[in-house]
C-alpha positions as MATLAB code, in Angstrom:
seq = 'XXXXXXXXXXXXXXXXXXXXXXXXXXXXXXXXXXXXXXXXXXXXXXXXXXXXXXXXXXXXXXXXXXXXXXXXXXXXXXXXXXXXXXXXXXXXXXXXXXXXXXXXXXXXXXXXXXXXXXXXXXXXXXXXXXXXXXXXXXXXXXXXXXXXXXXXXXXXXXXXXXXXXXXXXXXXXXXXXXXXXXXXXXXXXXXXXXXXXXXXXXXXXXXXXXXXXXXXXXXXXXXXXXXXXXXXXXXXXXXXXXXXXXXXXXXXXXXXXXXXXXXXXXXXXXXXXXXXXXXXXXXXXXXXXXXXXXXXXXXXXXXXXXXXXXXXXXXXXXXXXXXXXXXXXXXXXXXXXXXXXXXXXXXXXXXXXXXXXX';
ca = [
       0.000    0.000    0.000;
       1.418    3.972   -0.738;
      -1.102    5.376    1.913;
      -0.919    3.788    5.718;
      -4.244    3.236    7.741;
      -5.951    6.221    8.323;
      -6.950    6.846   11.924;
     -10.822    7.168   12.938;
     -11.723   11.174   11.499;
     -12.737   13.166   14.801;
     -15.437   16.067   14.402;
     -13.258   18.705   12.687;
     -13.534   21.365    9.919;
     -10.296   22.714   10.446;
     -11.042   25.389   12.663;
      -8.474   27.405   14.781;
      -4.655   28.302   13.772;
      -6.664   31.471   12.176;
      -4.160   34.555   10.837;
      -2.710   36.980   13.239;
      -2.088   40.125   10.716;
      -0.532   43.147   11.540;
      -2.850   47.090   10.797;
      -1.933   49.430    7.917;
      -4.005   52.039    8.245;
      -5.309   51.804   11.902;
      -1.818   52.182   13.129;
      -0.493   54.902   11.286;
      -3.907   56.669   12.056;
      -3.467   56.474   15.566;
       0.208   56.013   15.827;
       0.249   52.353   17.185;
       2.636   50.570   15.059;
       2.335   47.584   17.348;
      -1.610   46.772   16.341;
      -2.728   42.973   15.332;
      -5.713   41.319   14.357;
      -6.531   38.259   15.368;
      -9.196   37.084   12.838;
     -11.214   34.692   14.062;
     -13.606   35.514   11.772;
     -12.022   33.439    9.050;
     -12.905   30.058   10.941;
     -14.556   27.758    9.052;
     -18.201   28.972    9.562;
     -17.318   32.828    9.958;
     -16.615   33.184   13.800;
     -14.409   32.133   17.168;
     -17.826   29.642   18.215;
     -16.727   27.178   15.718;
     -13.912   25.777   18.255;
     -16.233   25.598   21.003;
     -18.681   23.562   18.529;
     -16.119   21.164   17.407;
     -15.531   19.948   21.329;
     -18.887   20.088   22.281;
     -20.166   18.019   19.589;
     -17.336   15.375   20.097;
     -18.245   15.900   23.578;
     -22.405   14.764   22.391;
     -20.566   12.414   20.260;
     -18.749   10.497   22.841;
     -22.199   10.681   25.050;
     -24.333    9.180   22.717;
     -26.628   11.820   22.453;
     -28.595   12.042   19.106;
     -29.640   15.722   19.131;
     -29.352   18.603   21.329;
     -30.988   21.883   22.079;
     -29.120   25.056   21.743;
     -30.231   28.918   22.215;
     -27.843   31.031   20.260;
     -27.957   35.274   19.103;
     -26.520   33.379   16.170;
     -22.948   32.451   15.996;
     -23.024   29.547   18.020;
     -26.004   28.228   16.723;
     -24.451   28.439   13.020;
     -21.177   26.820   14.114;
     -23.461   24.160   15.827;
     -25.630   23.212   13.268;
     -22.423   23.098   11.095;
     -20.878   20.500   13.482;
     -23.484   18.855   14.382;
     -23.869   18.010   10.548;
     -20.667   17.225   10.396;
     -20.890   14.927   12.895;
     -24.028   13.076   12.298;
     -26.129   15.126   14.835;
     -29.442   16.907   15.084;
     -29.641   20.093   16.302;
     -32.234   22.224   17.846;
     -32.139   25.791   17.864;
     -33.764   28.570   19.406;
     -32.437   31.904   18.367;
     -33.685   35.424   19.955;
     -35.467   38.340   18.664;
     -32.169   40.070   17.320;
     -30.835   37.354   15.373;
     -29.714   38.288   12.090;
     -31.832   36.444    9.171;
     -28.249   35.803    7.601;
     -27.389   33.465   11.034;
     -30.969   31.936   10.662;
     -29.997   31.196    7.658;
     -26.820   29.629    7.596;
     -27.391   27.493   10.109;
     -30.752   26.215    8.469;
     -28.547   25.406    5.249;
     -26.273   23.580    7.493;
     -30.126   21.150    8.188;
     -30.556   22.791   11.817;
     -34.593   22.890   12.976;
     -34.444   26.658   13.975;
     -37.256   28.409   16.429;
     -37.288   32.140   16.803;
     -38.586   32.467   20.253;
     -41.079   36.115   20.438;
     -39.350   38.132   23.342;
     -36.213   36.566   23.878;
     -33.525   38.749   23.580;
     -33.092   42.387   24.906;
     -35.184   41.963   28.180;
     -33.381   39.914   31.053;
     -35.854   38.257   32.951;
     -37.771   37.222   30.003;
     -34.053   35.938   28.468;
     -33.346   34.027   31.632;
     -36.574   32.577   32.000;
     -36.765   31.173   28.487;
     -32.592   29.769   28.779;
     -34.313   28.080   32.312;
     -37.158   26.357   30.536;
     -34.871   25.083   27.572;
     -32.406   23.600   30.307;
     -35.177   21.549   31.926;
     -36.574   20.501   28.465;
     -33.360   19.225   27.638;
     -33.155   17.521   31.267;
     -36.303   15.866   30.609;
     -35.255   14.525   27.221;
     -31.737   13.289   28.580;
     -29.736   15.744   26.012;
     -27.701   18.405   26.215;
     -28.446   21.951   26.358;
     -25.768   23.697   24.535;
     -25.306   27.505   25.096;
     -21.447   28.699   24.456;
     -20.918   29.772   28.433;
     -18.751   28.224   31.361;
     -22.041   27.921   32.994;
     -23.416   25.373   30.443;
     -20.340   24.134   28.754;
     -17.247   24.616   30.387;
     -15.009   22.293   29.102;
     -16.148   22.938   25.656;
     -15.301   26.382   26.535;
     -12.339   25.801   27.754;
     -10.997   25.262   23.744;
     -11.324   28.772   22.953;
      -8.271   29.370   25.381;
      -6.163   28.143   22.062;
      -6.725   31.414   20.842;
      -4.046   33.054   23.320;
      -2.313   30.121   22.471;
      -1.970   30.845   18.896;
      -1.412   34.653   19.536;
       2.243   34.053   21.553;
       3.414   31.521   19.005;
       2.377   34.175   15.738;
       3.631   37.032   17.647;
       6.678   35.372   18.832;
       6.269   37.415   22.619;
       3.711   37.709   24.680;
       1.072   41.239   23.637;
       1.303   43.970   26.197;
      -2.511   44.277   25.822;
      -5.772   41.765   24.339;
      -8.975   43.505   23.753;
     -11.692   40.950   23.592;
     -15.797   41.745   22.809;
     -17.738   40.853   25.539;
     -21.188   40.156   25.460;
     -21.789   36.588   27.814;
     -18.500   36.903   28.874;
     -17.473   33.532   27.783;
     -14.427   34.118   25.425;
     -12.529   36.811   27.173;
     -12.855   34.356   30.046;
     -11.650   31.740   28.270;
      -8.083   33.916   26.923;
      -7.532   35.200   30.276;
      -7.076   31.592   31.061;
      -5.110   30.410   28.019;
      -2.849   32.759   28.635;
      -2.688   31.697   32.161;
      -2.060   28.023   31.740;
       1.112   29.302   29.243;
       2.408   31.138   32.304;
       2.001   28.369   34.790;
       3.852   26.203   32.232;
       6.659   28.369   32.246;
       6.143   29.027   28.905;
       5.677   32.793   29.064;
       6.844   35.005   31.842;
       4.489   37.503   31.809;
       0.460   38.210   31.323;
      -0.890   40.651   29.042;
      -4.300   43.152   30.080;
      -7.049   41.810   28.609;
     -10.029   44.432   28.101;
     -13.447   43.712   27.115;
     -15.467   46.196   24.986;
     -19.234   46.384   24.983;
     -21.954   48.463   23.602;
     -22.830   51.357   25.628;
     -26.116   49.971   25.264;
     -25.220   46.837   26.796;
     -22.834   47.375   29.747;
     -23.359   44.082   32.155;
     -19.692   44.433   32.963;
     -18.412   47.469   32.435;
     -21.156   48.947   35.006;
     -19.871   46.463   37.476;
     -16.007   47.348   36.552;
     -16.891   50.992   37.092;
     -18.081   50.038   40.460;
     -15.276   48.109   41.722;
     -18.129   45.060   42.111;
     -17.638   41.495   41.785;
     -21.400   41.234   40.875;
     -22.987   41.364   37.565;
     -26.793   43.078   37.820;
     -28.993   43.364   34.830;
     -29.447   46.095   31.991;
     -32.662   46.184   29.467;
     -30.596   46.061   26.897;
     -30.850   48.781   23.958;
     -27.817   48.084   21.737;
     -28.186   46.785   18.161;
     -25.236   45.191   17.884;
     -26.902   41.915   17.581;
     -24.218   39.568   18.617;
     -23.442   41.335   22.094;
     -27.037   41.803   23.342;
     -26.525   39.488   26.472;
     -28.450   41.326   29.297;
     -27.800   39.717   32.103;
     -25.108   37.579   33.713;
     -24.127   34.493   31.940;
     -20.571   34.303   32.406;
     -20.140   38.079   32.768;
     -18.684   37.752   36.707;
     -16.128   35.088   34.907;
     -14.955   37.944   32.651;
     -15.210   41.033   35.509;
     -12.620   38.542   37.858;
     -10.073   38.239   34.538;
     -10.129   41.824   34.054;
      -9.781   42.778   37.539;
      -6.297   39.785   37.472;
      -4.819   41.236   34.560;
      -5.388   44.855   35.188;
      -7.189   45.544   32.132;
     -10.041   47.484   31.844;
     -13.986   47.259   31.075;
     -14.487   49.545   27.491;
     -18.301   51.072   26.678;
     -18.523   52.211   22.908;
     -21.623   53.372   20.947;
     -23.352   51.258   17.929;
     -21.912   54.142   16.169;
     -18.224   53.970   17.118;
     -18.823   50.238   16.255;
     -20.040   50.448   12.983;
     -17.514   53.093   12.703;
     -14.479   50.641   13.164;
     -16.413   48.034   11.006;
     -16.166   50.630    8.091;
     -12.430   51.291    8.724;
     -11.384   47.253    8.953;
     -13.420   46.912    5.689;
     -12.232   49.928    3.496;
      -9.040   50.539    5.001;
      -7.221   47.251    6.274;
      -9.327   44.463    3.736;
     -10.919   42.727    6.427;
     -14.949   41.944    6.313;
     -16.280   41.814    9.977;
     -19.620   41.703   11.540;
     -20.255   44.668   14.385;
     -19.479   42.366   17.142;
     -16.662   41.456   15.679;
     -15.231   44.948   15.631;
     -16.197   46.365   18.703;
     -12.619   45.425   19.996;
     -10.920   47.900   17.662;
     -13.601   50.169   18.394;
     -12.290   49.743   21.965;
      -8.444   50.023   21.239;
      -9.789   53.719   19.652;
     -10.931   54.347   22.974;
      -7.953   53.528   24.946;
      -5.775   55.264   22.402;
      -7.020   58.801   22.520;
      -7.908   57.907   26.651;
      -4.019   58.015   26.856;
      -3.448   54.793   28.118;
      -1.733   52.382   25.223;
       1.549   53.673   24.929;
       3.091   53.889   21.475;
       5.463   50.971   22.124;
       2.464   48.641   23.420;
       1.688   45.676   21.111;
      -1.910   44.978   21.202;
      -4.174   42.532   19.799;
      -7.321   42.719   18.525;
      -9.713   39.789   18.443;
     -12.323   40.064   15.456;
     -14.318   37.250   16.561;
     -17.496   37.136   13.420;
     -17.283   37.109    9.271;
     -19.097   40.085    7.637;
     -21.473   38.156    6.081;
     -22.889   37.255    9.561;
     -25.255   40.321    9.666;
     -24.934   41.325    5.896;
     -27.819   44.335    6.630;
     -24.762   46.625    8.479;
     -22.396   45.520    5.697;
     -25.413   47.373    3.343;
     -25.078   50.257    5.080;
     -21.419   50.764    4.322;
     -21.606   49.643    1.051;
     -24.406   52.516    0.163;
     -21.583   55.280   -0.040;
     -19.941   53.729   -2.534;
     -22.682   52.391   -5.316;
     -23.426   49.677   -8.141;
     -22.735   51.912  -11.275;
     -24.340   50.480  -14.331;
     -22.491   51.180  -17.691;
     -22.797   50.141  -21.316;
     -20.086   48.987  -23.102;
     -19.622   51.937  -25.149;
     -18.738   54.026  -22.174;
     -16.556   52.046  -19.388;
     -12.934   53.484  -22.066;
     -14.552   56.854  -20.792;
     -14.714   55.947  -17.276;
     -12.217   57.782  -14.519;
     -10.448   54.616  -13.429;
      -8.334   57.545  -11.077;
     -11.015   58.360   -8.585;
     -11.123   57.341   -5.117;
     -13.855   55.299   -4.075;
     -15.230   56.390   -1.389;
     -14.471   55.799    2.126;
];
């Protein structure tokens, strides 16, 4: 035989080991020559979920479970319904008010049965009481209920501390600072403690600050960060940034305790700054994110004119979701620069010099 046995395929799509790329235009803008991205966003289905899916499905897989029920404001429920096809799984998914039809609809293609549940979303008590009567559905049934949080999944979760993994070996040192989105909580949780296990390894001999960066319209954690609190209350949240509209405390008390070890900091940025950064990633540095995947540069903007990332600094951004997640903001950027229609006998008269607009 040329080829030797070929061991038993786990659930995979090749996720993770995503590019760590270094800004053009951000940092000469603001004069950070040290700025990364970590792109996340070019994981197999679009976003950072898709390495918690791959575990938690082999995690189903090695169960025996069938199917599973899942809520999701979209990313995890596409990666899920992409793994769980992959690995011979059914998934169930209930997705909230805010949900972008382009996440319904990837993870139907992907064969998911998807439920948009009326008023479950930007209200906490009604969120929490809906994520309660899923958990004892799924109890009932004998399956899991899957929600990408340490308080669901933790050992899933636990795979997404690769990430800081990947960001000291592409670097080649260890970033003076990390700013992560936050809306559950989950993933800046999760790269506090990657980075951790690399220090008590020996590996690396210092920590970075890791930040998280929410909508002003959603602050869980940066109202508790302002107040020196270890607690977590609830906002009604009024945000549009559909991936970070988690109103209450899912793993948000997980992420307050990293930020308070590292001695970052808890960002607030409007939908505007947001959108803002999303234009400037897209137009100016080639990269096609989703809102909540941008809100971390929005929040490096922040710190940079708040005087506090020093020129020297090397700092990562994580741009966690693909643009064509939530393909309505992308519209909104691309309406500045429009579809021109031309007949053949005048594109040799067209002014191939102009800028596009930006």
């Amino acid at each position: 035989m040329i080829f030797g046995t070929v061991a038993t395929p786990t659930v995979t799509l090749g996720e993770g080991n995503t590019p760590l790329v270094a800004s053009g235009v951000l940092a000469r803008q603001l004069g950070r020559p040290g700025l990364y991205f970590k792109l996340e966003s070019c994981n197999p289905t679009g976003s950072f979920k898709d390495r918690f899916a791959a575990a938690e499905v082999r995690a189903m897989q090695a169960a025996g479970h069938r199917f599973c029920l899942a809520s999701s404001s979209g990313n995890t429920g596409s990666a899920l319904a992409a793994y769980c096809a992959r690995g011979g799984l059914r998934c169930h998914l209930f997705v909230t008010d805010e949900t972008p039809e382009d996440k319904v609809l990837q993870a139907r293609a992907y064969g998911a049965q998807v439920y948009r549940v009326a008023g479950y979303g930007n209200d906490p008590r009604a969120a929490a009481d809906v994520d309660a009567l899923l958990l004892r559905i799924a109890g009932d049934h004998k399956v899991p209920f899957v929600v990408s949080a340490y308080r669901y999944c933790a050992e899933s979760m636990e795979q997404l501390g690769t990430i800081s993994h990947e960001m000291v070996y592409q670097l080649g040192s260890v970033p003076d600072h990390v700013f992560v989105p936050v809306g559950g909580g989950g993933l800046l949780t999760a790269v506090w403690r990657g980075f951790q296990t690399l220090h008590g390894a020996g590996r690396i001999g210092r920590l970075p600050r890791v930040h998280g960066v929410q909508p002003s319209g959603n602050p869980t954690v940066v109202n508790a960060w302002q107040a020196r609190s270890r607690d977590v209350p609830p906002v009604v949240s009024t945000t549009r940034i559909s991936g970070l509209i988690v109103p209450f405390d899912v793993d948000g008390a997980l992420a307050l305790e990293a930020i308070y070890e590292s001695g970052g900091r808890a960002v607030a940025v409007s939908d505007e700054s947001i959108w803002a950064a999303q234009r400037v990633l897209s137009t100016g540095e080639g990269i096609y994110a989703e809102p909540a995947g941008s809100a971390s540069v929005a929040g490096f903007g922040e710190a940079v004119r708040a005087g506090w990332i020093a020129e020297s600094n090397r700092v990562v951004c994580l741009v966690t979701g693909h643009g064509f997640k939530d393909l309505r903001s992308v519209d909104s950027l691309a309406r500045d620069n429009p579809l021109r229609l031309v007949t053949p006998d005048r594109i040799a008269a067209l002014d191939f010099d102009a800028a596009a607009p930006r």
